[in-house]
C-alpha positions in Angstrom: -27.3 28.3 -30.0 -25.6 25.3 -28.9 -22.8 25.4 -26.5 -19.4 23.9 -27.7 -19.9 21.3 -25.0 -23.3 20.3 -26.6 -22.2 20.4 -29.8 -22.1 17.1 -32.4 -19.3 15.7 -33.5 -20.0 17.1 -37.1 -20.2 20.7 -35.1 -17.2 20.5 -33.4 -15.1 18.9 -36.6 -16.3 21.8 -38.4 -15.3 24.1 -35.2 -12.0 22.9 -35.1 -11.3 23.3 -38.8 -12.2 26.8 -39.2 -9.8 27.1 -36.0 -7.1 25.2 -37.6 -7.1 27.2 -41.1 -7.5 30.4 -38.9 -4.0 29.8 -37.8 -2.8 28.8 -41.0 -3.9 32.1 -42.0 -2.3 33.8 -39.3 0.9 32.0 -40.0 1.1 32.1 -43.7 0.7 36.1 -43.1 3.3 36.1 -40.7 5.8 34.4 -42.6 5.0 36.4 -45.9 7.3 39.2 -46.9 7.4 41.8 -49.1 9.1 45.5 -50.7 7.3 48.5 -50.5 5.8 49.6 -54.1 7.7 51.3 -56.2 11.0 50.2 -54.4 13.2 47.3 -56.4 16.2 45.3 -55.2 19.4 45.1 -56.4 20.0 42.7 -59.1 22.1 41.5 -59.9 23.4 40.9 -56.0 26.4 39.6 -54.6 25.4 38.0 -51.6 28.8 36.9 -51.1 30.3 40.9 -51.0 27.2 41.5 -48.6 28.3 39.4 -45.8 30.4 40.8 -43.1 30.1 43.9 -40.9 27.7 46.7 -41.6 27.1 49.8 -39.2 23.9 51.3 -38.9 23.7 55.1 -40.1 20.5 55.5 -39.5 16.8 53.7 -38.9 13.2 54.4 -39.1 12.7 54.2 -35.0 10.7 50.6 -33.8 10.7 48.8 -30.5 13.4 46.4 -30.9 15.8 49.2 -31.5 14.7 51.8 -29.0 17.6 53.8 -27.0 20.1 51.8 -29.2 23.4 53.5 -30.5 26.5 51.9 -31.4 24.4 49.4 -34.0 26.0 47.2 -36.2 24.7 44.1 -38.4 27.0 40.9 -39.1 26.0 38.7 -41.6 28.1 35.1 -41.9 27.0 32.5 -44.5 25.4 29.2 -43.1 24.5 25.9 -44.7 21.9 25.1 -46.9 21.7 29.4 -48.1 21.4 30.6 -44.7 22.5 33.4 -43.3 23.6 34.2 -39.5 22.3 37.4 -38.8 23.9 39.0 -35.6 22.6 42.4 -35.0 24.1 44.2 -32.0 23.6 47.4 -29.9 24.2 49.6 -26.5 20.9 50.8 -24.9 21.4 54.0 -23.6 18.9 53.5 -21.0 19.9 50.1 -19.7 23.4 50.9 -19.9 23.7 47.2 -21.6 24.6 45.7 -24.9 21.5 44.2 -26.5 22.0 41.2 -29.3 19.9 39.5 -31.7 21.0 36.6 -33.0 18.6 35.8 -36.4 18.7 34.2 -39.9 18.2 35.0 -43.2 17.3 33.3 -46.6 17.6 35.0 -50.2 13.8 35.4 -51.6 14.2 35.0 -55.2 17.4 33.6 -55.8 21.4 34.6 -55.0 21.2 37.6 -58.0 18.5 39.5 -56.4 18.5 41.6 -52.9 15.1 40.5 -51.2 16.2 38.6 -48.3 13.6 37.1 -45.7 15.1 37.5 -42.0 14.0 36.0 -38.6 14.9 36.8 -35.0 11.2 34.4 -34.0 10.8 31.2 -35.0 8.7 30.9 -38.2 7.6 34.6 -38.6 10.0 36.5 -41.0 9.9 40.0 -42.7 11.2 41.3 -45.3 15.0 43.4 -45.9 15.5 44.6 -49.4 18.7 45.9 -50.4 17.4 48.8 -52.4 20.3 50.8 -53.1 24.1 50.0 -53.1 27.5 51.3 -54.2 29.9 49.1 -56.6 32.5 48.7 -54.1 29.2 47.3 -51.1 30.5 50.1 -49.1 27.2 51.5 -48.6 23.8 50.3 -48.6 20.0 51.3 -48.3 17.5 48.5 -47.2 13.8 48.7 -47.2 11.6 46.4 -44.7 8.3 45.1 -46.0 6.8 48.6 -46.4 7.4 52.2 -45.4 7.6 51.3 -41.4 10.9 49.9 -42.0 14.3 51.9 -43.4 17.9 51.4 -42.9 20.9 52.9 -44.4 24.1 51.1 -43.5 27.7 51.7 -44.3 30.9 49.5 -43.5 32.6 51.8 -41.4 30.6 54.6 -38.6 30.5 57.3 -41.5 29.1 57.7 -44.6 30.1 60.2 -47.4 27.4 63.3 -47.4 27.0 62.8 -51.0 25.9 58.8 -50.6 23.5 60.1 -47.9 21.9 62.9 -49.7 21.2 60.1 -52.9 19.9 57.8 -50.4 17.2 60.4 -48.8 16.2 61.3 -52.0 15.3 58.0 -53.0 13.6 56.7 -49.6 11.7 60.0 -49.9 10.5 59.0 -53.6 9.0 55.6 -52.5 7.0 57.5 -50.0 9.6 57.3 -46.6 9.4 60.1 -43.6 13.2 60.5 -43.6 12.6 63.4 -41.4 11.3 60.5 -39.0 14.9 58.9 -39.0 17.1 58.3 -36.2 20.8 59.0 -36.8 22.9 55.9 -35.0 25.4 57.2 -32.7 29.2 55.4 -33.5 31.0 56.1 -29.8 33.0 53.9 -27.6 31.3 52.2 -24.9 
C-alpha cells in the first residue's frame, strides 16, 4: 500500500475528493432537519402571533440546558424571514445567567410550523410547533425526533387542562414525558 506521500497525483485527486464529499456529507446531515413521525405542525401558522416572549414549562433534559431554571425563548423578526432567537436562563450551579443568541428560518413556507434554528454556524435542527391554542398562549414543540420536547406558555404557568392535552399527545408520538423536567419561574 502506498503512502499518501508516494501517492500519484491521480491517487491523491481521488484522495482528496472522497475527503471533500465526506464533508459534504457531514454537512448536508448536519444542516438537515426534521419532525419526529407521526407528529405534524401547525398549519396554518401565524408566525407573526409566534413572535415574542415564551416561557419554558418544561423540556426533555440536554446539555445546553442543564441546571437551567428561569428559561424563556424571545423570538423578533429579522430581514430576509429570519428570526432572532434569544433563549435565556439562570444555571443553578453557576449561579449565572446563560444566553443563546440563534436564528431561525420557516421550513416550508410562513403557513406551516416547522422552523429550522441555529445557535452554530451552518448546523441547524429542527423545532416544530406541534400543538397550539387559538389565542398562541400555549405551545408544544417537537425537535427533530423524540430527544427533543418543549412545552412553552406566555406567562410562568400553564392551565392543568393545556398540560394534561399536551402529555397526552407527546406520549402518543412515542415521548418519555415522565423524562421531563419542569422549569422553575422564581426571581433571581
Amino acid at each position: 500500500m502506498k503512502s499518501i506521500l508516494n501517492m500519484n497525483n491521480t491517487g491523491k485527486n481521488i484522495l482528496y475528493l472522497s475527503l471533500a464529499l465526506g464533508a459534504c456529507a457531514i454537512l448536508f446531515n448536519a444542516c438537515k432537519v426534521s419532525i419526529p413521525k407521526g407528529a405534524k405542525a401547525i398549519k396554518p401558522f401565524d408566525s407573526k402571533r409566534y413572535l415574542g416572549k415564551w416561557y419554558e414549562i418544561a423540556r426533555l433534559d440536554f446539555k445546553y440546558e442543564k441546571n437551567l431554571n428561569n428559561v424563556t425563548a424571545t423570538y423578533t423578526e429579522k430581514d430576509k424571514g429570519q428570526i432572532q432567537v434569544d433563549n435565556r436562563g439562570y444555571n443553578t450551579v453557576k449561579k449565572e445567567w446563560k444566553q443563546s443568541i440563534g436564528k431561525a428560518k420557516l421550513v416550508k413556507g410562513p403557513d406551516e410550523a416547522r422552523l429550522k434554528v441555529s445557535f452554530f454556524g451552518p448546523f441547524y435542527a429542527g423545532y416544530n410547533v406541534i400543538a397550539i391554542d387559538k389565542d398562541y398562549q400555549y405551545a408544544l414543540v417537537a425537535g427533530n425526533n423524540l430527544k427533543y420536547l418543549w412545552i412553552l406558555s406566555r406567562t410562568s404557568t400553564i392551565p392543568e387542562s393545556v398540560k394534561k392535552d399536551y402529555l397526552a399527545q407527546a406520549e402518543k408520538l412515542g415521548y418519555r414525558t415522565a423524562d421531563l423536567v419542569w422549569t422553575a419561574h422564581n426571581s433571581q
